[in-house]
C-alpha positions as CSV (number, residue, x, y, z in Angstrom):
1,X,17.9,63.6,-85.6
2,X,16.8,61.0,-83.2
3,X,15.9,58.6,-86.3
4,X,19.4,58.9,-87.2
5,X,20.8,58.0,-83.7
6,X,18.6,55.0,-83.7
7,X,20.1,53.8,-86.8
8,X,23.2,54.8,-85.8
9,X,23.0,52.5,-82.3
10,X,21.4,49.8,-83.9
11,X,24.0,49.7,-86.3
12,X,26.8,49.5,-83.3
13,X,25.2,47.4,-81.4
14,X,24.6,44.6,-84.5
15,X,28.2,44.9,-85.5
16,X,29.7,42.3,-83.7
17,X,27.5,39.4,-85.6
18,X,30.5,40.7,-88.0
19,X,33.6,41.4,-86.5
20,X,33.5,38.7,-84.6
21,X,36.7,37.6,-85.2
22,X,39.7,36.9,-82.4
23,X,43.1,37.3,-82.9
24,X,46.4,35.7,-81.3
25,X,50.3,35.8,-82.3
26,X,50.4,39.8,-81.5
27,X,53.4,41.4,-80.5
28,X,51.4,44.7,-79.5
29,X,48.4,45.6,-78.1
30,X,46.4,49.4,-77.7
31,X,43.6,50.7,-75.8
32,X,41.6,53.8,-75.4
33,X,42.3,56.6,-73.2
34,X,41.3,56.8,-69.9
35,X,39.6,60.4,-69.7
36,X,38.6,61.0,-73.1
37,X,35.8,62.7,-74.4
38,X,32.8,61.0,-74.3
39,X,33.7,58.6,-71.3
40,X,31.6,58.9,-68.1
41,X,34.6,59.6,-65.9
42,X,35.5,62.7,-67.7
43,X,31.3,63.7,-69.2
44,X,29.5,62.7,-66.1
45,X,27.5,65.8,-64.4
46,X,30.1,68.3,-66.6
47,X,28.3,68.7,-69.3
48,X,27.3,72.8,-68.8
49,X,28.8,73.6,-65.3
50,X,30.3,77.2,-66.9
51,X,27.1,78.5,-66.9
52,X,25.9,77.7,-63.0
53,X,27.1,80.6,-61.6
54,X,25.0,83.4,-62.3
55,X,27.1,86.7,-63.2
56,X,30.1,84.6,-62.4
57,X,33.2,84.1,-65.4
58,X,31.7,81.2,-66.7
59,X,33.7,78.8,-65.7
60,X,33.7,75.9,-64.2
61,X,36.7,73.2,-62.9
62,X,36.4,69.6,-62.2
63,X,39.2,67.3,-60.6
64,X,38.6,63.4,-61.0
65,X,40.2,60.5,-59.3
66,X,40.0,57.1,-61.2
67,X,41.2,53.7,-60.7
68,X,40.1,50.5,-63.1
69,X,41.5,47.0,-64.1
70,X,41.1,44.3,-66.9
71,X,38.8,41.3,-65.7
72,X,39.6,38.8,-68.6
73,X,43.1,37.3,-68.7
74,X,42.6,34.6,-71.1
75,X,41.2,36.9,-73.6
76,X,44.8,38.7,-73.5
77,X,46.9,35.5,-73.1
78,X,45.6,34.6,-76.4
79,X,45.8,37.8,-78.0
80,X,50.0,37.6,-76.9
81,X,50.2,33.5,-77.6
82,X,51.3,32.1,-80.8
83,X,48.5,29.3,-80.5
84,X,44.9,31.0,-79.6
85,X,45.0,29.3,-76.4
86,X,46.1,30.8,-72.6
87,X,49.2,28.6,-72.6
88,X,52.3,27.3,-74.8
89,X,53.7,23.9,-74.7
90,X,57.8,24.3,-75.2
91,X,59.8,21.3,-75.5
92,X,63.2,20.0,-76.9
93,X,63.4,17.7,-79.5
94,X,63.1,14.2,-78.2
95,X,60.8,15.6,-75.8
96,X,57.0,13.9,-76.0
97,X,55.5,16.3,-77.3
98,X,57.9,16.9,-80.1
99,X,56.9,13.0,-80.8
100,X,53.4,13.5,-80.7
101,X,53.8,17.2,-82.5
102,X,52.2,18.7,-79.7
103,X,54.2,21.3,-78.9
104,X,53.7,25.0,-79.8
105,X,57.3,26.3,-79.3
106,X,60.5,24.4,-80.0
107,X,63.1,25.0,-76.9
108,X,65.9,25.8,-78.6
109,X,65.0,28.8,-80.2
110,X,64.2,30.5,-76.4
111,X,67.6,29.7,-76.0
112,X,66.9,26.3,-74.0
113,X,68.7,23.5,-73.9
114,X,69.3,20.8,-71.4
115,X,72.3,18.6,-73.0
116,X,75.2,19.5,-75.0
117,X,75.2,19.7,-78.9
118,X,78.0,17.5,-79.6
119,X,79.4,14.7,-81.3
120,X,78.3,12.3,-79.2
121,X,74.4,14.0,-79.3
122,X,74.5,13.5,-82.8
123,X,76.1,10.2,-83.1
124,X,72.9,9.4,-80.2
125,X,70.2,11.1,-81.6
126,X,69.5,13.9,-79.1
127,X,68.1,11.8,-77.0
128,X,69.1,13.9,-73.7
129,X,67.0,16.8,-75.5
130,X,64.0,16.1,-73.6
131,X,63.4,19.0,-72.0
132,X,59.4,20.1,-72.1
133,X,57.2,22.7,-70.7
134,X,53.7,24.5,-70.2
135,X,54.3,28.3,-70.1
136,X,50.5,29.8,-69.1
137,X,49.9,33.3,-68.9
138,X,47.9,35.8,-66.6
139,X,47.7,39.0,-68.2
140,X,46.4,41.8,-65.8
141,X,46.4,45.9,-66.1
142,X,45.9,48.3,-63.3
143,X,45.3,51.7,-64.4
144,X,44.8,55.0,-61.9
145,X,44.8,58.2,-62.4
146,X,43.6,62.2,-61.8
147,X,42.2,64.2,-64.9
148,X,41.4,67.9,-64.9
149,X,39.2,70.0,-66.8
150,X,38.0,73.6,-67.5
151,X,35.5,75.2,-69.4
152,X,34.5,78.5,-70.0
153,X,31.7,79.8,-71.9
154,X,32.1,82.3,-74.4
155,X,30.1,84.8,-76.2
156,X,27.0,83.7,-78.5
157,X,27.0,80.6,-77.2
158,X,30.6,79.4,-77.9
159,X,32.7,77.7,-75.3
160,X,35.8,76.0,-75.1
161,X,37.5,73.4,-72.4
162,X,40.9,72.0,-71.7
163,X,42.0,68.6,-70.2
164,X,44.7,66.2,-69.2
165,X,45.0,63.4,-66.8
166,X,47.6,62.3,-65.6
167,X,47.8,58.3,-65.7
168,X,49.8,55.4,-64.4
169,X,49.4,51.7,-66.3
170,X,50.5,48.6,-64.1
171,X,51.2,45.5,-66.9
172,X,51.8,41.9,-65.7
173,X,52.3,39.2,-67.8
174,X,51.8,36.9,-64.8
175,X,53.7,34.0,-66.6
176,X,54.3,30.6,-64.7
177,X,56.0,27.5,-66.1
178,X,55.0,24.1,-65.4
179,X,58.4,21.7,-66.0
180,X,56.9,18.3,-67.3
181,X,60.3,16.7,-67.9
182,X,63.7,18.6,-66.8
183,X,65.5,17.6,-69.6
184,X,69.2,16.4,-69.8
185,X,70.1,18.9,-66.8
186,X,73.6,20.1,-68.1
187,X,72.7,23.3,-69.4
188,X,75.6,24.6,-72.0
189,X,76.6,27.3,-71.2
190,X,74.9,30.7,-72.4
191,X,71.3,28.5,-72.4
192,X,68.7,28.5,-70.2
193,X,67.3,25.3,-68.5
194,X,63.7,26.7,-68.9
195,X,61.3,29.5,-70.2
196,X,61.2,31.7,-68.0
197,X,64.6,32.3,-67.6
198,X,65.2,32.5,-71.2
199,X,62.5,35.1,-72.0
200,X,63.4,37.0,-68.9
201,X,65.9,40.4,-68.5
202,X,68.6,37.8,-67.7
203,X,69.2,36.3,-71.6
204,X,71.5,39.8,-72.5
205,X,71.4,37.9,-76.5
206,X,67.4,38.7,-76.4
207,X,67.4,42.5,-77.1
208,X,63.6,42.6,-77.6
209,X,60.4,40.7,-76.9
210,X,61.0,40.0,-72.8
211,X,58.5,38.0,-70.7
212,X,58.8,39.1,-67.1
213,X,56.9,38.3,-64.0
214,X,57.1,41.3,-62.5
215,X,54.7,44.4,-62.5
216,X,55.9,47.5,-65.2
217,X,54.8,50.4,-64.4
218,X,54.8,53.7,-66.4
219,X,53.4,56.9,-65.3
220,X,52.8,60.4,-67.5
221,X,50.7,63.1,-68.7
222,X,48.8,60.9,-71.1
223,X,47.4,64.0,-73.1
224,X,45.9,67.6,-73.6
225,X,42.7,67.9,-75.1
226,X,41.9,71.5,-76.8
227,X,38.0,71.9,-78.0
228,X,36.4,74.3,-79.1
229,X,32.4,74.3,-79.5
230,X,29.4,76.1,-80.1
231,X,25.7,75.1,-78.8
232,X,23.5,75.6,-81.9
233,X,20.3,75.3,-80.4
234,X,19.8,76.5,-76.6
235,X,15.8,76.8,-76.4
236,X,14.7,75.6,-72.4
237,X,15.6,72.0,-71.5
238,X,16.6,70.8,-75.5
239,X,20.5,72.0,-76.0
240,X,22.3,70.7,-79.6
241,X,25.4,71.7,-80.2
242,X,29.1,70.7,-82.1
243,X,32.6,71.1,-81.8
244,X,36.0,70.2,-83.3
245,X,39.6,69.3,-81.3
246,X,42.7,68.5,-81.0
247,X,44.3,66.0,-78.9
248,X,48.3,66.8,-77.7
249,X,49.5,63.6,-77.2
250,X,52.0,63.4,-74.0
251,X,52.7,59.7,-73.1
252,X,55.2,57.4,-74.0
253,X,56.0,55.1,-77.3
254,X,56.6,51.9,-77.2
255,X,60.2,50.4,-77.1
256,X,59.0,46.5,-77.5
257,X,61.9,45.7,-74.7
258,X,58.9,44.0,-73.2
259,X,55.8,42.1,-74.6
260,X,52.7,43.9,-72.9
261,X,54.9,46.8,-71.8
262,X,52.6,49.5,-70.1
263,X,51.7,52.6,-72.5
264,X,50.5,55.7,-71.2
265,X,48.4,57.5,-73.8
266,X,47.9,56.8,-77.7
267,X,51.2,56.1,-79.0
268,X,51.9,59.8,-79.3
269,X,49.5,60.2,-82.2
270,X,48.4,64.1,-82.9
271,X,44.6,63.4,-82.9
272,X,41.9,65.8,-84.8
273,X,38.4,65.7,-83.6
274,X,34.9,66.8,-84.6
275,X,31.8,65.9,-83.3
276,X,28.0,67.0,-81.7
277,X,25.9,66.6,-78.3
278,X,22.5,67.1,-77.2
279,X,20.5,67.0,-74.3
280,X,16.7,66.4,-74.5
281,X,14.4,66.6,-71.7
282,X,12.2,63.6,-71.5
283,X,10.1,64.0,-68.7
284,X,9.1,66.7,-66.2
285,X,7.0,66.4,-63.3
286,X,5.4,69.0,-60.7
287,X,8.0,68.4,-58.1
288,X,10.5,69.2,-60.7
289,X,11.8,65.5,-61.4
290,X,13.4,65.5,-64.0
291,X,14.3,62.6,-66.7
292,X,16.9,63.7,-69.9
293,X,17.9,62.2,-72.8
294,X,21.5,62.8,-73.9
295,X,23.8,61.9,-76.9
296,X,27.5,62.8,-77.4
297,X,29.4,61.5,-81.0
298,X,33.0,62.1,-81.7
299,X,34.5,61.2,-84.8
300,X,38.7,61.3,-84.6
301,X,41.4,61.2,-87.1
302,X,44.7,60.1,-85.7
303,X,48.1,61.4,-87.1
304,X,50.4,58.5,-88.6
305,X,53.8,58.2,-86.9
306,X,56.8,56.2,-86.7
307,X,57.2,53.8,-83.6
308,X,59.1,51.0,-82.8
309,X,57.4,47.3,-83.3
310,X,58.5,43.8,-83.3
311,X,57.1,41.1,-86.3
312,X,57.1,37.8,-87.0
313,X,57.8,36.0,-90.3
314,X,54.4,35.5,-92.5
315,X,52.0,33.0,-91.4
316,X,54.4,32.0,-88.1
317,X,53.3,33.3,-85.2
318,X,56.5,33.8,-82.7
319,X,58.8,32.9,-85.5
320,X,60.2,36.2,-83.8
321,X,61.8,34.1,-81.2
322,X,63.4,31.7,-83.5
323,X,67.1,31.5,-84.3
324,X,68.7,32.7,-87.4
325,X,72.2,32.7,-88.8
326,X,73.5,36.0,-88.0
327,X,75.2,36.0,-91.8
328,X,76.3,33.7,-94.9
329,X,79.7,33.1,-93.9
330,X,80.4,33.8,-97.5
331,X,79.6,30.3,-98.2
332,X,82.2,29.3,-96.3
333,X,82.3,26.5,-93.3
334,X,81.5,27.0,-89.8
335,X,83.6,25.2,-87.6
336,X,81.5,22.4,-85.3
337,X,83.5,24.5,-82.4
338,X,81.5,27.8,-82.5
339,X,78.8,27.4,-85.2
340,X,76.4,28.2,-82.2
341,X,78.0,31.9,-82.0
342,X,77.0,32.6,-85.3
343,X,73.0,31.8,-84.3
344,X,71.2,35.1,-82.7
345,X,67.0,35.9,-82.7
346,X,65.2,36.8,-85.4
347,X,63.3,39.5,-83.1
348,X,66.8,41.3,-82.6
349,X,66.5,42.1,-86.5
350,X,63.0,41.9,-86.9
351,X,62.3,44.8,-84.5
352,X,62.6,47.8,-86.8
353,X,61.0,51.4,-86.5
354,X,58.2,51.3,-89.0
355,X,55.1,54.2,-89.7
356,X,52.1,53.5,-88.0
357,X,49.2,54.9,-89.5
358,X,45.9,54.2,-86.8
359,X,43.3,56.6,-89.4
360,X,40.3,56.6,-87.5
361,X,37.9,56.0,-84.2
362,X,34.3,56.6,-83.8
363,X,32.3,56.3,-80.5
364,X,29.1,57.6,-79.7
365,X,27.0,57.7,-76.0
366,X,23.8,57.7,-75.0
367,X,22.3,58.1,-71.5
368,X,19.6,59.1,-69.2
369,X,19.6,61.5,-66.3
370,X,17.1,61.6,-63.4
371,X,17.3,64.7,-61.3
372,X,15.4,65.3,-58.3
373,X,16.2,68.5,-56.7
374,X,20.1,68.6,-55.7
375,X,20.4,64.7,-56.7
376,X,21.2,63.2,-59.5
377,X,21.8,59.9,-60.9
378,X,22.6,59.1,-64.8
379,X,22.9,55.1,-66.6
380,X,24.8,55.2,-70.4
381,X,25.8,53.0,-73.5
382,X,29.1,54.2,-75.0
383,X,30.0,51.9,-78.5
384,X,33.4,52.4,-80.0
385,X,35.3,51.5,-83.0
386,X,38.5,52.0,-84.3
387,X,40.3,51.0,-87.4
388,X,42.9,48.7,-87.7
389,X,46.5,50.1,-87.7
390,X,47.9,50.0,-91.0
391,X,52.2,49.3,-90.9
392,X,54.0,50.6,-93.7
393,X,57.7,49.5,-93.3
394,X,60.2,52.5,-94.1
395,X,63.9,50.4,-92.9
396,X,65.1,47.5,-94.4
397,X,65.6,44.4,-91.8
398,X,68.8,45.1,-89.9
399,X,71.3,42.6,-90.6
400,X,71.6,39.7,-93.2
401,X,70.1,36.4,-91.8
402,X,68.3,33.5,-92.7
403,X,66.5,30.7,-90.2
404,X,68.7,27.8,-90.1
405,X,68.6,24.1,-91.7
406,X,70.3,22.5,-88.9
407,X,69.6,18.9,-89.7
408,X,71.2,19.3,-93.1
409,X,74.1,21.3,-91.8
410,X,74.9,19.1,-89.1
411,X,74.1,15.5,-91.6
412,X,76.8,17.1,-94.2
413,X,78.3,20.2,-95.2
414,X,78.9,22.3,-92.2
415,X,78.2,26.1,-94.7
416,X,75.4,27.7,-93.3
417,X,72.2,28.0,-95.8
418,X,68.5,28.6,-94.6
419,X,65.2,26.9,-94.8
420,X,62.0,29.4,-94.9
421,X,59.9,26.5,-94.5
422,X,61.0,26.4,-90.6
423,X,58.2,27.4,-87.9
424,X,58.7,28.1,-84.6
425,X,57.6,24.5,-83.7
426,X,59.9,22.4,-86.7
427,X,62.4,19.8,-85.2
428,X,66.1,20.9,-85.8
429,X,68.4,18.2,-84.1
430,X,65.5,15.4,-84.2
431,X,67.8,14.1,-87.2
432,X,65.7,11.7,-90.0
433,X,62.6,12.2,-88.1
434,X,60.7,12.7,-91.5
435,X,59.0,16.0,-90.4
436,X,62.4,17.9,-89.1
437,X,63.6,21.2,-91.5
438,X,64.4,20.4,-95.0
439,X,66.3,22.7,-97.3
440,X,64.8,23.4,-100.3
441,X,66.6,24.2,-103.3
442,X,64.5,27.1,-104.8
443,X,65.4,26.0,-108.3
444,X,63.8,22.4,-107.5
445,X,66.8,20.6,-108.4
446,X,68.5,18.6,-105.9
447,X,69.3,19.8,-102.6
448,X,72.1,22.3,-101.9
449,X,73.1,24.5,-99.4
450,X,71.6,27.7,-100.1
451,X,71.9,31.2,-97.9
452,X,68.2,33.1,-98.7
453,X,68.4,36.0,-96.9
454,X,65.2,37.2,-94.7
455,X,63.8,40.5,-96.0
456,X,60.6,43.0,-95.0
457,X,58.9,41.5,-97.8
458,X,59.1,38.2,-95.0
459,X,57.2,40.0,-92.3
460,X,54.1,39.8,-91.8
461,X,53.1,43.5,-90.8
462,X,49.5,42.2,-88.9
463,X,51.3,40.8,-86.2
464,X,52.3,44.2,-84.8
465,X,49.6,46.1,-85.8
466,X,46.6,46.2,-84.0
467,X,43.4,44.9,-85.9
468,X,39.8,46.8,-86.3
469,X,38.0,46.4,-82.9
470,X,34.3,47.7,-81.4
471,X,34.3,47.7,-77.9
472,X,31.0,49.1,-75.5
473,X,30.9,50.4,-72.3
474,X,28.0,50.6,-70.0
475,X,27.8,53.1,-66.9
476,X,25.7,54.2,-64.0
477,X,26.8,57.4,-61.7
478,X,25.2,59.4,-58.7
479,X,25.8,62.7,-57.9
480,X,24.7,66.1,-55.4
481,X,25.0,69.7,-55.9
482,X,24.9,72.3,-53.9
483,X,24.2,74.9,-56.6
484,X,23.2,77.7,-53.3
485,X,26.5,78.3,-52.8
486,X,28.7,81.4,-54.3
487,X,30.4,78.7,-56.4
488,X,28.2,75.7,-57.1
489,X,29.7,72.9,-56.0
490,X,29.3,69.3,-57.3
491,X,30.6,65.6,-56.0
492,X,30.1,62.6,-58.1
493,X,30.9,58.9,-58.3
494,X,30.3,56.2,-60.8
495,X,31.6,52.8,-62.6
496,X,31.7,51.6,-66.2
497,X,32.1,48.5,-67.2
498,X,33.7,48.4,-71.0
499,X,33.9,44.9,-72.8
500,X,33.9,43.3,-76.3
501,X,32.8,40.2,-78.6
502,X,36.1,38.6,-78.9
503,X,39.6,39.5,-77.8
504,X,40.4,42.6,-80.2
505,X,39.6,44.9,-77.0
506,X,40.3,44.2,-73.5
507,X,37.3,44.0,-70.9
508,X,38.0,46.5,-67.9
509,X,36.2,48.1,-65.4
510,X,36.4,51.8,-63.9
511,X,35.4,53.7,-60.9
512,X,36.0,57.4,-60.3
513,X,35.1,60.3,-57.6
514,X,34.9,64.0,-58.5
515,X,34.8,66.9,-57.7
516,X,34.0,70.7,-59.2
517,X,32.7,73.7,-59.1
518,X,31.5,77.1,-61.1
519,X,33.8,80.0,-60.7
């Protein structure tokens, strides 16, 4: 057994030299419970308070305070960006960094634009579009909660327990926008003269995907975990034992109204459990000191479900945010008057209800506990891993639209055809700049307007999933009991500290007080 959990830690801890691997252009993002099994908050100094009470029920309470926050916001600004970096240069098409090809995001698909598009801005050039940006991100979450748990023993050595916290997350995006260059400063109307504004609740045409500066908060019963176990060998100090369990989910799903909206729970997947414990004593002394080894392993299968997710095109990270012709027009013209009305965001299609299937998690903790009469004090290693979400797509894209050639349709014929070449960062009104959209004929004949309509079979389903990740945890935790009274009582404090080798997992720290007793 304890060759086996060697290998097994080992293993853990050596993973990283291979999933090493950080991601960015995510329109989602997950984390572990607070208050799960096998976390100090909800483990620590509970492990076999039912049986403290002699010729009690055999049972014990506990009720735990907890309040933790992320401590690494350019490792989530990069997750979120479309460019692996904290920040996003947005500019408009004569801007300089459209010139020097700088730029991340082109304005006008947030909706920005600074001069109007019309026959005088084309007969110019655009050169008024010159509108440019640095949108940086901050990304902080504040979690706090209480979690409650039972457990009573049963007989032959079985025992079950119950728990559920109740949890509120606090999300901020923390955006700021640093305007390089205004622009032309006569904002058409229904645009937005800069980022913020156009990503915001304000912009009614963005349905999905906002960017907010404000703190979203969401508070609920995160879960109710049912287990059911049975210790298999109970001999003095050594105790072994397994169990299996289900997790209720209670939270909320997401809605993708927001990008880094706050999630209470797992996404409201049913969870099935199984795993083992043991306690070993290490070290006993005359006084009674006493030094234990303990292990706890939980192995989880997580129910697939359908949820709501926004994605980008393949291979174009925040393509979500780029404008698409709403419909073919039949392959007829679009007046120069209100072609713009027939332009909308790809992420108001691209957001569809699709089934997320999460499959599996694994985490396993170590620790040691010193006790030395009625004190205690206990240091751990928690490793967890969890399999990237796999997206299976079960609605068609909502609507018929294709990205837009807007050089082409503005140079010639005014019937709308698409481009997939476009990125979120391609020139559209920067006309014979030699690197703007092109439409391309997919016959390889000469160019025609074409309408090729965006499909599932376009979206790349990674960039709302989220990918494989190991995170560790490390704790320490003090704690007195009183175990003279009629029901042993118990107070208990401690912090963790949970982090990972790249950005697939968010570094946070928690600190928790509790409280319990043996009825």
């Amino acid at each position: 057994m304890n060759k086996k959990l060697l290998c097994a830690l080992l293993a853990l801890s050596c993973h990283h030299v291979v999933m090493h691997a950080d991601v960015y252009g995510r329109t989602f993002l997950t984390l572990r419970q607070r208050f799960e099994i096998n976390l100090p908050e909800r483990m620590n100094m509970f492990r076999e308070r039912m049986d403290d009470r002699k010729d009690g029920k055999g049972g014990a309470f506990q009720f735990v305070g907890f309040y933790g926050q992320t401590t690494n916001a350019a490792d989530i600004a990069r997750y979120f960006s479309p460019n692996d970096k904290d920040y996003i240069i947005i500019g408009e098409d004569t801007s300089s960094v459209s010139i020097n090809r700088t730029r991340d995001i082109n304005a006008f698909h947030l909706g920005i634009l600074t001069s109007p598009l019309d026959t005088e801005a084309i007969n110019t050039g655009f050169t008024h579009l010159t509108f440019e940006s640095v949108l940086t991100f901050c990304p902080q979450q504040k979690t706090y909660g209480l979690g409650v748990t039972y457990q009573q023993r049963l007989p032959n050595h079985f025992w079950l327990d119950v728990s559920a916290p109740i949890i509120a997350v606090k999300n901020n995006m923390n955006p700021t926008e640093h305007i390089l260059n205004a622009g032309g400063e006569d904002v058409p109307t229904g645009y937005f003269g800069n980022a913020l504004t156009a990503l915001s609740p304000c912009n009614t045409d963005l349905h999905y995907g906002h960017i907010t500066n404000r703190t979203l908060k969401k508070t609920r019963l995160a879960f109710i975990e049912l287990r059911g176990g049975r210790d298999i060998i109970w001999e003095g100090p050594c105790r072994i034992g397994g169990f299996l369990g289900l997790l209720i989910p209670t939270g909320n799903k997401p809605c993708g109204y927001y990008l880094f909206e706050p999630i209470v729970g797992n996404n409201q997947h049913f969870e099935a459990m199984i795993g083992s414990y043991g306690n070993f004593e290490v070290m006993r002394d005359k006084d009674d000191r006493t030094l234990n080894a303990l292990y706890n392993i939980t192995t989880r299968y997580l129910f697939s479900n359908d949820q709501i997710r926004s994605f980008d095109l393949r291979g174009k990270p925040w393509s979500r945010y780029m404008k698409v012709w709403k419909n073919s027009n039949y392959g007829q013209e679009v007046s120069t008057d209100d072609w713009q009305s027939h332009l909308d965001y790809l992420i108001n299609y691209s957001t569809l209800c699709a089934q997320i299937k999460p499959s599996a998690a694994f985490d396993i903790s170590v620790g040691l506990n010193y006790k030395q009469k009625n004190l205690m004090l206990e240091f751990g290693y928690n490793a967890y891993a969890r399999k990237a979400e796999d997206i299976y797509f079960t609605h068609a894209i909502n609507g018929d639209v294709g990205l837009p050639a807007l050089e082409y349709y503005l140079e010639t014929s005014h019937v709308p055809y698409t481009d997939s070449k476009a990125t979120p960062a391609t020139p559209l009104f920067k006309i014979s700049s030699g690197y703007s959209d092109q439409v391309i004929n997919p016959s390889g004949s000469a160019q025609v307007p074409a309408y090729i309509p965006i499909t599932t079979d376009d979206l790349d389903p990674y960039s709302a999933s989220h990918p494989a990740c190991l995170a560790y945890l490390v704790y320490g935790a003090i704690g007195y009991n009183w175990p003279e009274l009629k029901f042993p009582l118990f107070v208990n404090g401690g912090i963790s500290y949970e982090f990972s080798h790249d950005n697939t997992y968010i570094k946070r720290w928690l600190a928790w007080l509790k409280i319990g007793f043996s009825i």
